[in-house]
C-alpha positions in Angstrom: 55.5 86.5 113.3 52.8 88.3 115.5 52.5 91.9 116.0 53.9 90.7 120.1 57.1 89.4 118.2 57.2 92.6 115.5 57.1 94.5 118.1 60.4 93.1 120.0 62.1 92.7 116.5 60.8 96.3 115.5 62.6 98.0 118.7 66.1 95.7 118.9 66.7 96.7 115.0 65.9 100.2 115.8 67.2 101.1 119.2 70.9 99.2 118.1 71.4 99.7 114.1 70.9 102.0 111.2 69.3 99.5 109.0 65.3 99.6 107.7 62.7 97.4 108.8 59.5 96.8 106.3 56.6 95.5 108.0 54.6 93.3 105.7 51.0 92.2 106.5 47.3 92.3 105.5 45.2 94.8 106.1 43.8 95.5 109.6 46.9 93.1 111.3 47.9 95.7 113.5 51.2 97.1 111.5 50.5 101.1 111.9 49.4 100.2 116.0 52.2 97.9 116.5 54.9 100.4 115.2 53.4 103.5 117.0 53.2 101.1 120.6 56.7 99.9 119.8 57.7 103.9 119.6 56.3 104.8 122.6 58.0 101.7 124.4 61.3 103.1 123.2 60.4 106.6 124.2 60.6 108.4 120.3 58.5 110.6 118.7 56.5 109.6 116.0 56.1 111.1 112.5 54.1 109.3 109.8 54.5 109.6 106.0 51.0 108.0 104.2 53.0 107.9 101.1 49.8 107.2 99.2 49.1 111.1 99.6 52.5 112.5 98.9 53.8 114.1 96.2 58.0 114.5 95.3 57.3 118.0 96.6 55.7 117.2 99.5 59.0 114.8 100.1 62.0 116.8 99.0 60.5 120.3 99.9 59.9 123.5 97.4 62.8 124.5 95.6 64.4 128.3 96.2 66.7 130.4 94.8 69.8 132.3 97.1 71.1 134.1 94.0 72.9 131.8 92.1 72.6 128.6 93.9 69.1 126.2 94.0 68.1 125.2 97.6 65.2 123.0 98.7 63.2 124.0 101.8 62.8 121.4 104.4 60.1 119.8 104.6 57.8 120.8 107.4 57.8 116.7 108.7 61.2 116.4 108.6 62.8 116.2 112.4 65.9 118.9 113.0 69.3 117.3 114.0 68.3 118.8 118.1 65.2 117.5 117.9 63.8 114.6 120.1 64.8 111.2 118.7 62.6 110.1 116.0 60.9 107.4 114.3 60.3 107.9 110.6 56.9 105.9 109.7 56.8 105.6 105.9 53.6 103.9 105.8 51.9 102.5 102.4 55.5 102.7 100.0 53.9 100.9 97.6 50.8 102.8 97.4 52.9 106.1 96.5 51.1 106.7 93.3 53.7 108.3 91.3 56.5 106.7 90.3 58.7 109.6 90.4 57.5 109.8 94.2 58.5 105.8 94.8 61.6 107.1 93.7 62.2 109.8 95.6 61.4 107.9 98.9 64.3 105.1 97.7 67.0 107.0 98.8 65.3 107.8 102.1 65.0 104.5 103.0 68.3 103.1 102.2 70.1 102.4 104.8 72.7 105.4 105.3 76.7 104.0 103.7 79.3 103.7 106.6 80.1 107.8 108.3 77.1 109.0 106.4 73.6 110.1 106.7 70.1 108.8 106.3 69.3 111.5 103.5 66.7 112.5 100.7 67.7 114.7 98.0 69.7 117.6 99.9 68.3 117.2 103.4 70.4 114.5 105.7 68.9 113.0 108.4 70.6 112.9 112.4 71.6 109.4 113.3 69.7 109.9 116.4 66.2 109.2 114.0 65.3 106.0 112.6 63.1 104.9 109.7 60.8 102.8 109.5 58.8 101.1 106.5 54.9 99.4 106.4 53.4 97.9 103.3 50.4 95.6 102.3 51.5 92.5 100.6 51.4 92.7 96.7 49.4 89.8 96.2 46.8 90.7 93.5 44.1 91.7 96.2 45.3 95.8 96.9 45.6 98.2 94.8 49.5 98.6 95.4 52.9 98.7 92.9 55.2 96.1 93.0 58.3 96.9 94.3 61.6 96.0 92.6 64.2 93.8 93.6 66.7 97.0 94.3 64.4 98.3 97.1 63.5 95.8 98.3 67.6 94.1 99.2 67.8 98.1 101.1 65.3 96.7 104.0 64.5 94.2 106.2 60.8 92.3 105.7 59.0 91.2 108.3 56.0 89.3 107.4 53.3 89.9 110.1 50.1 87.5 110.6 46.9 87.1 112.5 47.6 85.0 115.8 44.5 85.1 117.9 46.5 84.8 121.3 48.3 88.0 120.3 45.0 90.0 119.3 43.1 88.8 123.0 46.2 90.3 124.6 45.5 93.5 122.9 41.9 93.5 122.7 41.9 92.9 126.9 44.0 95.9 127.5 42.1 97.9 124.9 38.8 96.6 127.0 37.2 96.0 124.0 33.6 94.9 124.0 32.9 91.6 126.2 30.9 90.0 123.8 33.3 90.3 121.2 35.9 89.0 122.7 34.0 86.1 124.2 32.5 85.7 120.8 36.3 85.7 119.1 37.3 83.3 122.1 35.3 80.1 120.3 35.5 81.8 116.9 38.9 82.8 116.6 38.6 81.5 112.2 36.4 84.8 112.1 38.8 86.8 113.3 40.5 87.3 109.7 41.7 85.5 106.8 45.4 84.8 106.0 44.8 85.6 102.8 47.4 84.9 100.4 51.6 83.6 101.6 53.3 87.2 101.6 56.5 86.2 99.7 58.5 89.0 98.5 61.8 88.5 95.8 64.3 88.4 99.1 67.3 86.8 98.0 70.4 86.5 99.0 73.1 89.1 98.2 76.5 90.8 99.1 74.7 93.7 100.4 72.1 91.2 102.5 74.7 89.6 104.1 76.3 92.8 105.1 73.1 93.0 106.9 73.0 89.8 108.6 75.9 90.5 109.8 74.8 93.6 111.4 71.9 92.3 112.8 74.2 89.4 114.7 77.0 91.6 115.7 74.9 94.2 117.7 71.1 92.9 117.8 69.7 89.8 120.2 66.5 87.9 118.9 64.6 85.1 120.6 65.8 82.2 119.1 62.0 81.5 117.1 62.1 84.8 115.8 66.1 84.8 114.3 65.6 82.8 111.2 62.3 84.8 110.2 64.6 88.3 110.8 67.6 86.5 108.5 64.9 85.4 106.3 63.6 88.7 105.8 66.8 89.8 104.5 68.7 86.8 102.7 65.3 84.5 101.9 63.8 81.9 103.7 66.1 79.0 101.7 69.8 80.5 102.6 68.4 81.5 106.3 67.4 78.2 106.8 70.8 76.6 105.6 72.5 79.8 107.2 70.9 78.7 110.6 71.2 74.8 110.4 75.0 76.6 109.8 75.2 78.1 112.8 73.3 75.0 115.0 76.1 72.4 113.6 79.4 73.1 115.4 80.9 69.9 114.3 80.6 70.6 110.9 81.6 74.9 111.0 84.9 75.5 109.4 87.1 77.2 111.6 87.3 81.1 111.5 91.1 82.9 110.9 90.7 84.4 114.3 90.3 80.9 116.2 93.5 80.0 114.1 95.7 83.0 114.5 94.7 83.3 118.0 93.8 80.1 119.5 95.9 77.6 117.4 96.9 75.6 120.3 93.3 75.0 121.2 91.8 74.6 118.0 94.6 72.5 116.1 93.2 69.2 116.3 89.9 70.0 114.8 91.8 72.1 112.2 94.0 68.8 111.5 90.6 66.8 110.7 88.7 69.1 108.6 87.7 67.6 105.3 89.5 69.7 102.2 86.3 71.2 101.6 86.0 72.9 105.2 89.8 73.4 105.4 88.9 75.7 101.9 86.4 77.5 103.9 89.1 77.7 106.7 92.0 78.8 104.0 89.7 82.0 102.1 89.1 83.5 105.9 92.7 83.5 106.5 93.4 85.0 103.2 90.7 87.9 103.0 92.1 88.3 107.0 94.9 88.4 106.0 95.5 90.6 103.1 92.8 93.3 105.4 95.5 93.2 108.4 98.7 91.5 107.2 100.8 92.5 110.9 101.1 89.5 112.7 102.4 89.5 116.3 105.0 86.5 117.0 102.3 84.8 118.5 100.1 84.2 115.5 103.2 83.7 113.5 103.6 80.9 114.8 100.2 79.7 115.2 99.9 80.6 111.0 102.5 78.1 110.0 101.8 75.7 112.7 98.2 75.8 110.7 100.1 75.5 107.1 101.9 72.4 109.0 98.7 70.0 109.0 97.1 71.1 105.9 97.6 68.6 103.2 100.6 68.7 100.9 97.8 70.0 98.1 96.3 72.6 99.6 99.4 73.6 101.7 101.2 74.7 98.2 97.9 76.5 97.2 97.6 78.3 100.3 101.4 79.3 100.3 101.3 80.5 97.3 98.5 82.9 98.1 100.8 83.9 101.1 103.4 85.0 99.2 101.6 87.8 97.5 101.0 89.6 100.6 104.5 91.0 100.9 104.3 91.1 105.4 103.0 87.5 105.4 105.5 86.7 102.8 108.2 88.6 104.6 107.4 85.8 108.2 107.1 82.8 106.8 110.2 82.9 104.9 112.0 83.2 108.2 114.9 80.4 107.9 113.5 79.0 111.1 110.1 77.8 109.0 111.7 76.2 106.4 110.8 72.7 107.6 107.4 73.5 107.0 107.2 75.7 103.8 110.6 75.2 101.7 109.1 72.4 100.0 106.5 74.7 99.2 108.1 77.1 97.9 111.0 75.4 96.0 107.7 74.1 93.8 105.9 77.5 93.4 109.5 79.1 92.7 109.9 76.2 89.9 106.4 76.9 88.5 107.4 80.5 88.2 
């Protein structure tokens, strides 16, 4: 993406979730400018960390005694909780040239565990300030550490390029010398070198899916940009397959709610699912299921009218995972379902 499309990304990830974007890009791209005009379009202050000059002291603050008890002073960067709201720039991670201060600055940028803070060491941060991450691409050519898989699964990457259009833009509001940019205009190969692809190990994991899901529950991306934000999180190979996913209705297995809550309207398609989407269909309604085992009548109904078109197979299978959540268990034994799940049980019952 350009430093136009970081920009949009930067703010929707900031402005609506807790989580931590890392902006990833050569040097002289435009990531420290971009982040700092993003801030201002989002009206936050803006506090920068050059991580490449800090110290764990300088992070953490200068421990004190109150008689018996250690404290740490707050650092003097560090925004109060009534302060204006804040965006936390930690800029060159990977050129922190300690390790002990790499690892200080992991917990900061982790994103903060459901009902608690952003924090680092004994100093929590307000939810009303966000954090923010910026690093060159650790590709043989700077003088950077690699970063290990652990921190890197805590943070979103976005990979930022050179894109001339983008740069003109800029360079036109900047009023930036004439000649240059009529120079640039039929030059624009001069402008920089790509330099090497900036692939980081992003794979996919429990904890970046957690994230995805975030992202799609309270964030909205231009349909270009989505798979290189999913990407950034999961890896370029399952946000590709996540997205072609997503694009081919047909083939999506149904989800417990559209069973539970819109049998009537959905039991057709549940009827032709092959096995292999009707499993997809079946683990939903399970982990659903065993979450939130009240049912109202209505989805009663619409759960065994569901158990009534699965194959005879996967109907027994699926029963018997019933069973062990005693509510579920407790409905569909009703005498008035028997037609559909006696048979099923009668077996699982002789099995026993």
């Amino acid at each position: 993406m350009n430093i136009e499309q970081m920009k949009i990304v930067i703010k929707e990830i900031i402005t609506k979730t807790d989580l931590t974007p890392c902006v990833v890009g050569h040097r002289g791209v435009g990531k420290s400018a971009g982040i700092i005009q993003a801030c201002r379009e989002i009206d936050r202050k803006y506090i920068s960390l050059r991580l490449g000059q800090m110290e764990v002291g300088d992070l953490v603050g200068i421990p004190f005694r109150d008689g018996d008890i250690m404290h740490w002073s707050r650092p003097s960067w560090w925004p109060g909780d009534d302060e204006v709201p804040t965006l936390v720039h930690c800029d060159e991670l990977n050129r922190a040239q300690q390790e002990d201060t790499l690892q200080a600055i992991f917990q900061f940028v982790e994103p903060p565990a459901e009902g608690l803070f952003r924090s680092l060491h004994t100093h929590h941060l307000s939810r009303r300030h966000k954090v923010v991450v910026s690093i060159n691409p650790p590709d043989g050519t700077y003088q950077v550490a690699t970063l290990d898989r652990a921190l890197i699964d805590r943070m979103i990457m976005l990979y930022v390029e050179t894109d001339y259009r983008c740069w003109a833009r800029y360079a036109a509001q900047r009023e930036l010398s004439g000649d240059v940019r009529q120079f640039l205009a039929g030059n624009s190969a001069l402008l920089a070198s790509q330099g090497a692809p900036m692939e980081l190990q992003v794979e996919p994991t429990e904890r970046g899916w957690e994230m995805v899901s975030v992202l799609r529950k309270n964030c909205r991306f231009p349909g270009d940009l989505e798979m290189e934000v999913y990407a950034g999180v999961i890896g370029k190979e399952a946000a590709i397959t996540f997205m072609r996913w997503l694009a081919d209705h047909k083939g999506r297995p149904l989800t417990a709610a559209e069973v539970l809550n819109n049998w009537p309207l959905v039991a057709d398609q549940a009827a032709g699912q092959r096995d292999d989407i009707q499993a997809a269909t079946i683990n939903d309604l399970i982990t659903t299921l065993q979450t939130s085992p009240e049912l109202e009548p209505v989805q009663e109904v619409n759960l065994v009218g569901y158990i009534t078109v699965l194959p005879r197979d996967l109907r027994f299978g699926f029963v018997k995972s019933l069973l062990k959540i005693p509510e579920v268990a407790l409905a569909i034994a009703q005498d008035k379902y028997d037609s559909v799940v006696f048979d099923a049980i009668q077996i699982i019952s002789r099995e026993a």
